[in-house]
MIVEXKE-839554 format. One record per residue: x, y, z of N, C-alpha, C in turn; residue in one letter; residue number from 1. Coordinates in Angstrom, 3 decimals. Example, Ala and Ser with C-alpha at 12.3 -4.5 7.8 and 13.67 -1.06 7.14 Angstrom:
2
@n.xx: 13.190 n.yy: -5.690 n.zz: 7.800 ca.xx: 12.300 ca.yy: -4.500 ca.zz: 7.800 c.xx: 13.200 c.yy: -3.300 c.zz: 7.800 resn: a resi: 1
@n.xx: 12.850 n.yy: -2.250 n.zz: 7.080 ca.xx: 13.670 ca.yy: -1.060 ca.zz: 7.140 c.xx: 12.900 c.yy: 0.030 c.zz: 7.870 resn: s resi: 2
***
This chain:
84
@n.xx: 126.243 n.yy: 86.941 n.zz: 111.524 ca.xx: 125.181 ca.yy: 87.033 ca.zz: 112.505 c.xx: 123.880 c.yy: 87.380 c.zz: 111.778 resn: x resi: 1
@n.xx: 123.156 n.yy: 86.632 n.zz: 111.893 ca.xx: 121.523 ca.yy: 86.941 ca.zz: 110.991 c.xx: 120.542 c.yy: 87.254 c.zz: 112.217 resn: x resi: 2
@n.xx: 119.850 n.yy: 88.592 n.zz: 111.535 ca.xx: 118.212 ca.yy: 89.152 ca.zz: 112.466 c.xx: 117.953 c.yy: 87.893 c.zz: 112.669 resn: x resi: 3
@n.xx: 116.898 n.yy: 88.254 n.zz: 113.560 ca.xx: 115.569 ca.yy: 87.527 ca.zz: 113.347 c.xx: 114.681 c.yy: 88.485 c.zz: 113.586 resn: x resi: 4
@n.xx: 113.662 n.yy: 88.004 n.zz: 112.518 ca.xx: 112.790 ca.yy: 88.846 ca.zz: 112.164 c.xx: 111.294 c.yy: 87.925 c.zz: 112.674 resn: x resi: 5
@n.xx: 110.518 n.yy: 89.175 n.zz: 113.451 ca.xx: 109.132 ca.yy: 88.674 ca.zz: 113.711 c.xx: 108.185 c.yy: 89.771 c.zz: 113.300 resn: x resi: 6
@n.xx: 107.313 n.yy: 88.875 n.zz: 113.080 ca.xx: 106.547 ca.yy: 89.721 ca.zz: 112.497 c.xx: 105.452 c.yy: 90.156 c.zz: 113.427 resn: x resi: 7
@n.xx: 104.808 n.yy: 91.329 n.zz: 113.061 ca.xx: 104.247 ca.yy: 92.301 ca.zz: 113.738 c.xx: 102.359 c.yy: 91.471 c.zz: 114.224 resn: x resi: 8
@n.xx: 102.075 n.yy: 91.654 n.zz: 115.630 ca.xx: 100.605 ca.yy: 91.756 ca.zz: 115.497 c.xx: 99.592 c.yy: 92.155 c.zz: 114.551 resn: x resi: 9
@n.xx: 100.404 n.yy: 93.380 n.zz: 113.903 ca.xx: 99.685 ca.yy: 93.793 ca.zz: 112.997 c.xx: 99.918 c.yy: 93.468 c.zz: 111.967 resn: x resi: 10
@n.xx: 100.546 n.yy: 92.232 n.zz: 111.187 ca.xx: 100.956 ca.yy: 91.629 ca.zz: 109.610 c.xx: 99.778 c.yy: 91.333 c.zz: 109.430 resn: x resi: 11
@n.xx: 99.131 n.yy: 92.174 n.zz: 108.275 ca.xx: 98.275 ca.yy: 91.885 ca.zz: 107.264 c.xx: 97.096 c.yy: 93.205 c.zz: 107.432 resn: x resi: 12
@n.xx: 97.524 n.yy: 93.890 n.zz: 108.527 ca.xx: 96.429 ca.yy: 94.883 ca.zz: 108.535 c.xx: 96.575 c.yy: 95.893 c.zz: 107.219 resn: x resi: 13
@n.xx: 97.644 n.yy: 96.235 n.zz: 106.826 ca.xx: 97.376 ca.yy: 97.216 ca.zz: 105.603 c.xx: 96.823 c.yy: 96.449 c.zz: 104.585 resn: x resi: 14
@n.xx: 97.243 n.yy: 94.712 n.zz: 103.987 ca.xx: 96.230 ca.yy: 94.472 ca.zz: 103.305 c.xx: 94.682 c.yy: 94.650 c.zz: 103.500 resn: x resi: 15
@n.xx: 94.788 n.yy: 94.671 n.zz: 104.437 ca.xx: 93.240 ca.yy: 94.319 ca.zz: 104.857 c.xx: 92.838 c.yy: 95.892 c.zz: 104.330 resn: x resi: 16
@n.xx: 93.570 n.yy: 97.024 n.zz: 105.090 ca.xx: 92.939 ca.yy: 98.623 ca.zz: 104.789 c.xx: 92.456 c.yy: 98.594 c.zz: 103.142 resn: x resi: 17
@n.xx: 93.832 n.yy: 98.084 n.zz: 102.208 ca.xx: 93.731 ca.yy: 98.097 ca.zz: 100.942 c.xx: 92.366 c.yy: 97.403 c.zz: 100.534 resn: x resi: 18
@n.xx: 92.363 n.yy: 96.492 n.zz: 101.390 ca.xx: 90.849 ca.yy: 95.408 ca.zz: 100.576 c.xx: 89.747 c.yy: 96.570 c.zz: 100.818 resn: x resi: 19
@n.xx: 89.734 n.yy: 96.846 n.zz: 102.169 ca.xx: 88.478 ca.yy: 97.580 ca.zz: 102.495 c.xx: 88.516 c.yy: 99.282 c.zz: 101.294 resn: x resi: 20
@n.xx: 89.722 n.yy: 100.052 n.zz: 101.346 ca.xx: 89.573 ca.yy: 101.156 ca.zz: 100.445 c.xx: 89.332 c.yy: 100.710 c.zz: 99.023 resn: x resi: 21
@n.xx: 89.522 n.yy: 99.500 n.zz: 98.207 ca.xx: 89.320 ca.yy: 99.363 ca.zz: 96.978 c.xx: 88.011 c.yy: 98.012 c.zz: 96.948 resn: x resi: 22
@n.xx: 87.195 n.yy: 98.027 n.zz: 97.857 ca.xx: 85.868 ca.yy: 97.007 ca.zz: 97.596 c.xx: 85.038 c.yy: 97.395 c.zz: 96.922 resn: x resi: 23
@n.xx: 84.770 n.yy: 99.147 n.zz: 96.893 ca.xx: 83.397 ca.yy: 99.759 ca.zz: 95.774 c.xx: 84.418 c.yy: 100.964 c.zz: 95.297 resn: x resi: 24
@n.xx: 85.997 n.yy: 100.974 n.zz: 94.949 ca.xx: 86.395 ca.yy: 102.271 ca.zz: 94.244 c.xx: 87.450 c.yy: 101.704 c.zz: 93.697 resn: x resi: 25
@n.xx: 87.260 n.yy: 102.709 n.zz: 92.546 ca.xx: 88.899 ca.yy: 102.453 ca.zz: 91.625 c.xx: 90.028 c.yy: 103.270 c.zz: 92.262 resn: x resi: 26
@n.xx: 89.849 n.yy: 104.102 n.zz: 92.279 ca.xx: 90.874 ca.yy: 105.008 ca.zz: 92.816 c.xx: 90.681 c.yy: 105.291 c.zz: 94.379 resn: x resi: 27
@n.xx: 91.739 n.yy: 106.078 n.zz: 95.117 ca.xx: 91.856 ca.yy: 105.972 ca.zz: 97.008 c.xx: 92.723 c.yy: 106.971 c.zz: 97.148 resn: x resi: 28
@n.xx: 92.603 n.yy: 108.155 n.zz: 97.325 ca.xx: 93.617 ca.yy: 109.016 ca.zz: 98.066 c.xx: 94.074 c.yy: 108.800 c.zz: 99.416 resn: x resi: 29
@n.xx: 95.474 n.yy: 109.577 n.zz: 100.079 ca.xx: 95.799 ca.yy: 109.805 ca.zz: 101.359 c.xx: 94.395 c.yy: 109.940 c.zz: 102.106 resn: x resi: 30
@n.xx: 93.760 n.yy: 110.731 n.zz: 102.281 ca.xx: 92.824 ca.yy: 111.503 ca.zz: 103.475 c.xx: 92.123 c.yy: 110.020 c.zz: 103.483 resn: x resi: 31
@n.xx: 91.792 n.yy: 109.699 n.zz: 102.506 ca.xx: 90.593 ca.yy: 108.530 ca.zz: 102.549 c.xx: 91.202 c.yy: 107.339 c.zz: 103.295 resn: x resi: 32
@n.xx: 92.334 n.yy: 107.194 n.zz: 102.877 ca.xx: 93.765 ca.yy: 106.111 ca.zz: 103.760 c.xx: 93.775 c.yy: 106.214 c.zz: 104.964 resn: x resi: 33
@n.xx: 93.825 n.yy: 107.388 n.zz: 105.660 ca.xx: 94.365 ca.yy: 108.129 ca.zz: 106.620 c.xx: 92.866 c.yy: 108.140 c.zz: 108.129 resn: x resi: 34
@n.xx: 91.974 n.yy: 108.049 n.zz: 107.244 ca.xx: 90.653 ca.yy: 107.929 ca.zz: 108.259 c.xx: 90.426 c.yy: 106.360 c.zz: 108.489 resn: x resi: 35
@n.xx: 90.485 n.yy: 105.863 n.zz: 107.333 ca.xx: 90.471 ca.yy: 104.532 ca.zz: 107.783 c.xx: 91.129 c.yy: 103.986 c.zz: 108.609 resn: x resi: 36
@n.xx: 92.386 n.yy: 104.376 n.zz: 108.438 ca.xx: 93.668 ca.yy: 103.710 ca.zz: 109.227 c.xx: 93.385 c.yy: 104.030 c.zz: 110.729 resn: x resi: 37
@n.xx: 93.256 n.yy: 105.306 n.zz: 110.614 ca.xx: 92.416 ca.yy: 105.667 ca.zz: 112.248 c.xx: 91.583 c.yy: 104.931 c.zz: 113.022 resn: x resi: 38
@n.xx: 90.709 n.yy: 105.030 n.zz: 111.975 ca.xx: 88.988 ca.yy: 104.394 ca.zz: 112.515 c.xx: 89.115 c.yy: 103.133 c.zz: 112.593 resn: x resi: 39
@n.xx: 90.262 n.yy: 102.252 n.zz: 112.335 ca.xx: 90.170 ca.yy: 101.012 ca.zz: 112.693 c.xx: 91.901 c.yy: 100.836 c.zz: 113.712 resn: x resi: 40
@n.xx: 92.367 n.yy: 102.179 n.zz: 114.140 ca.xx: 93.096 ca.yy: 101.878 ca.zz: 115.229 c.xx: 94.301 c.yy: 101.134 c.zz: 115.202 resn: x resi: 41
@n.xx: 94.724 n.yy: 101.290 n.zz: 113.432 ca.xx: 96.609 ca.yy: 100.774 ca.zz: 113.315 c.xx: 97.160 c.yy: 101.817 c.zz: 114.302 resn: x resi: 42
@n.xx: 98.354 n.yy: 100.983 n.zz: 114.390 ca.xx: 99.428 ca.yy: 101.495 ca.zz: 115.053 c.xx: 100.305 c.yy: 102.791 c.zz: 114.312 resn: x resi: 43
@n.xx: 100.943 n.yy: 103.683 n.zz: 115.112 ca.xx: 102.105 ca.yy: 104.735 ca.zz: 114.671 c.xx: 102.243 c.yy: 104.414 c.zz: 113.351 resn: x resi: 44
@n.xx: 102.849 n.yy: 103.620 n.zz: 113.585 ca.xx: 103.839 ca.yy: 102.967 ca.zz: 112.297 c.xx: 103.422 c.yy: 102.793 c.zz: 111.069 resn: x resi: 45
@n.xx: 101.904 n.yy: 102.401 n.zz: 111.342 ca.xx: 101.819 ca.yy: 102.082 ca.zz: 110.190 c.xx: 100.581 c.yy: 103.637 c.zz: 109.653 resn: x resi: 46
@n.xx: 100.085 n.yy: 104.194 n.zz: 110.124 ca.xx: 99.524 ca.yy: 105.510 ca.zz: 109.959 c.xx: 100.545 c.yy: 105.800 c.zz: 109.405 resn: x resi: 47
@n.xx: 101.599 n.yy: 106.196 n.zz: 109.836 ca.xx: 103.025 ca.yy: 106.765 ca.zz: 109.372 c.xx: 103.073 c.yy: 106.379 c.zz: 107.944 resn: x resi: 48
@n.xx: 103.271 n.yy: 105.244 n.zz: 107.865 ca.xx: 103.265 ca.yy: 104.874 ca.zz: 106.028 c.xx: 102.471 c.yy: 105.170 c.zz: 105.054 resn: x resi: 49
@n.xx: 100.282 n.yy: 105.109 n.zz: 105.510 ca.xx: 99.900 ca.yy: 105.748 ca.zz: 105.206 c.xx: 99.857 c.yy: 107.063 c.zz: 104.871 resn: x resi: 50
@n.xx: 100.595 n.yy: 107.839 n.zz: 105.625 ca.xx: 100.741 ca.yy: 109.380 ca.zz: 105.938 c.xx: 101.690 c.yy: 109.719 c.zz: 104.500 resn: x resi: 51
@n.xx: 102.649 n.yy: 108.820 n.zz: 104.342 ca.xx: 103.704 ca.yy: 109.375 ca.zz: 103.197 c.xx: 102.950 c.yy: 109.181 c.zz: 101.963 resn: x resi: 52
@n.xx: 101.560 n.yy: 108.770 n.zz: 101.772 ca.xx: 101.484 ca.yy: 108.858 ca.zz: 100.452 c.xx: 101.115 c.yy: 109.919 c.zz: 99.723 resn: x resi: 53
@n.xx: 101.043 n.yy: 110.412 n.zz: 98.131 ca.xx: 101.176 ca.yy: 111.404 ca.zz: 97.846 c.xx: 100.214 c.yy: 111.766 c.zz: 97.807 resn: x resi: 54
@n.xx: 99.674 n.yy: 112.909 n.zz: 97.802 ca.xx: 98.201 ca.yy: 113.988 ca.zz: 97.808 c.xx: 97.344 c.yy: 113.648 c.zz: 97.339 resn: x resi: 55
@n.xx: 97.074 n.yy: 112.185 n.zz: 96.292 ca.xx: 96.082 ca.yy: 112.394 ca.zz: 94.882 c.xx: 95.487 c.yy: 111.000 c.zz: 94.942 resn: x resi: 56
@n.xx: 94.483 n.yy: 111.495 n.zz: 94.296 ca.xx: 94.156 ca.yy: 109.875 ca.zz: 93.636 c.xx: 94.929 c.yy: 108.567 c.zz: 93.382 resn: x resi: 57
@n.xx: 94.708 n.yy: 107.805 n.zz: 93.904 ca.xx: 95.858 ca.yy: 106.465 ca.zz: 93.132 c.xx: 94.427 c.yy: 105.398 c.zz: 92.789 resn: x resi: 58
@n.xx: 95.158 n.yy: 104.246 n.zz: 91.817 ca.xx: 94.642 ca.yy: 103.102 ca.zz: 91.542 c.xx: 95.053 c.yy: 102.284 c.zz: 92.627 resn: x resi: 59
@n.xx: 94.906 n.yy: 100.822 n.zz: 92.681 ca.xx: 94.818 ca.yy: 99.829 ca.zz: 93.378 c.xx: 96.390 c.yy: 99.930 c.zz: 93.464 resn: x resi: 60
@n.xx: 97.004 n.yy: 99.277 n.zz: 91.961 ca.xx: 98.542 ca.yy: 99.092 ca.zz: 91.689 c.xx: 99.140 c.yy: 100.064 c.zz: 92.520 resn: x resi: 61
@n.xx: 98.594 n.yy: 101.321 n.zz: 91.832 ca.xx: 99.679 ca.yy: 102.926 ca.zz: 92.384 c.xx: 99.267 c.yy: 102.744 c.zz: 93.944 resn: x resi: 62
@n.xx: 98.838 n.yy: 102.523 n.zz: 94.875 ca.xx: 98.619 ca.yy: 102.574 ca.zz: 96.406 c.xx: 99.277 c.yy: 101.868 c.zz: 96.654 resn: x resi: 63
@n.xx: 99.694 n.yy: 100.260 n.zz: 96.356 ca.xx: 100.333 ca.yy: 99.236 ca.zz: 96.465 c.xx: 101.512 c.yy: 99.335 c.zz: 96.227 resn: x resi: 64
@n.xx: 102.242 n.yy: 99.780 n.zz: 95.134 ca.xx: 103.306 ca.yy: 100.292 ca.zz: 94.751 c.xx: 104.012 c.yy: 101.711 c.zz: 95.517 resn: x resi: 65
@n.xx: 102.846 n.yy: 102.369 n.zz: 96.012 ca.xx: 103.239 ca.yy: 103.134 ca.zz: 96.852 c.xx: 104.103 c.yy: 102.591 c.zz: 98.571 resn: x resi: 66
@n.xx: 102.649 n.yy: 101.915 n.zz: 98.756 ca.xx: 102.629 ca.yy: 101.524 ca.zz: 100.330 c.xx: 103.827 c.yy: 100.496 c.zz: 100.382 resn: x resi: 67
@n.xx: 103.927 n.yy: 99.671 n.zz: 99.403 ca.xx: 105.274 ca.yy: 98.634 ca.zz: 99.744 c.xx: 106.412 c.yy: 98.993 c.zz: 99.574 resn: x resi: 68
@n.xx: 106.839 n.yy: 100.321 n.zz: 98.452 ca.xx: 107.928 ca.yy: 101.136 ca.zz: 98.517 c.xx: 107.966 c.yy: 101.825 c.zz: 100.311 resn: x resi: 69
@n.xx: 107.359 n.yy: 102.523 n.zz: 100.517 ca.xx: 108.008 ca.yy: 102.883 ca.zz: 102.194 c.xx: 107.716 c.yy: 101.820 c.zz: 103.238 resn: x resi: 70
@n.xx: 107.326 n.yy: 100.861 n.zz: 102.838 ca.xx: 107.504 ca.yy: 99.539 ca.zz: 104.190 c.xx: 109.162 c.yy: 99.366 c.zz: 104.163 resn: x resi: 71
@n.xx: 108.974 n.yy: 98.854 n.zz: 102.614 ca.xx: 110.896 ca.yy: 98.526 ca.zz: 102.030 c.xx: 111.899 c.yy: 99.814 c.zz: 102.641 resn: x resi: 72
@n.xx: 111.395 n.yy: 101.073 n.zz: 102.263 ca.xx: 112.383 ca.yy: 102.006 ca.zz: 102.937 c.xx: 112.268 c.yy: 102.183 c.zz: 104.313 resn: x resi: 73
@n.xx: 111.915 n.yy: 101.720 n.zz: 104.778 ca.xx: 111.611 ca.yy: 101.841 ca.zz: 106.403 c.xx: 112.111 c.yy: 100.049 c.zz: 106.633 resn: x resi: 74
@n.xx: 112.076 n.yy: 99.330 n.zz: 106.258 ca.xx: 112.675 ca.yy: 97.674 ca.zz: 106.443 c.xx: 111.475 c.yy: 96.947 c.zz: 107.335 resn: x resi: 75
@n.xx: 110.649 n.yy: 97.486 n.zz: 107.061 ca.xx: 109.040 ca.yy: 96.803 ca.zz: 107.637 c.xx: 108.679 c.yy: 95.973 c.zz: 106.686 resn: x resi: 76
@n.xx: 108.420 n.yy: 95.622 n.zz: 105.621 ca.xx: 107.968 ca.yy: 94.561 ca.zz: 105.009 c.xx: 107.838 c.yy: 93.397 c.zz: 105.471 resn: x resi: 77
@n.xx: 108.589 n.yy: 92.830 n.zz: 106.019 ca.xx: 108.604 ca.yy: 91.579 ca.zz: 107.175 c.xx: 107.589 c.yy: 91.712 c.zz: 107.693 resn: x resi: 78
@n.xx: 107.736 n.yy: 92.610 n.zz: 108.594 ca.xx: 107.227 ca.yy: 93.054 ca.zz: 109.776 c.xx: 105.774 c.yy: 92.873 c.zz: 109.682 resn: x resi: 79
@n.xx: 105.411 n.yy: 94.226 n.zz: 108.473 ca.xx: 103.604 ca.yy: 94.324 ca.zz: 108.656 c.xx: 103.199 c.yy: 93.609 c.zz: 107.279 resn: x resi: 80
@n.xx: 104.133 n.yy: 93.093 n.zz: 106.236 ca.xx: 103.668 ca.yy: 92.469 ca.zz: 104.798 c.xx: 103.513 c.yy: 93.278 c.zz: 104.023 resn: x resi: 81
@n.xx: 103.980 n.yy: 93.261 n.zz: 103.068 ca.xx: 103.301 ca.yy: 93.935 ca.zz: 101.727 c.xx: 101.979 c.yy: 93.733 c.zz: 101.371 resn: x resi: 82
@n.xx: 101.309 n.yy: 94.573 n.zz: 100.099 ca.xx: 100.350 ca.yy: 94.664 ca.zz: 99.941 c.xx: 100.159 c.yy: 94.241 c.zz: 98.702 resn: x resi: 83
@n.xx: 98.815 n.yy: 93.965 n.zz: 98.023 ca.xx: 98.871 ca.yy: 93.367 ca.zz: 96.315 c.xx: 97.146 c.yy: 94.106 c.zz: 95.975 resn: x resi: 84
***
């Protein structure tokens, strides 16, 4: 028996957060993640993913590598897309 998997209204909004937090910065902490994600009105879910990242500074890679590790542990990747 195979899912079916659909994907979310919201597939592609965390790329999009990522484009917008790394257009004039190298590095992007949580808090800075976390207002954006607000101020443009994602869903639970995906605040939620934002929310798990760790305290500090990251690069582009390290946010990305972050954010697509808990889509994968949560089985959202489908759902809202990974990030690059």
């Amino acid at each position: 028996m195979s899912e079916t998997w659909q994907e979310s209204p919201e597939h592609g909004e965390l790329q999009r957060l990522v484009d917008l937090l790394f257009a004039t910065e190298t590095r992007a902490d949580r808090l800075d993640a976390l207002v954006l994600a607000q101020s443009h009105d994602l869903s639970e879910d995906l605040v939620e993913v934002v929310s798990l990242l760790p305290p500090m500074g990251l690069t582009r890679p390290q946010f990305c590598d972050q954010i697509n590790s808990t889509l994968a542990a949560h089985g959202w990747g489908r759902r809202y897309g990974i990030v690059s």
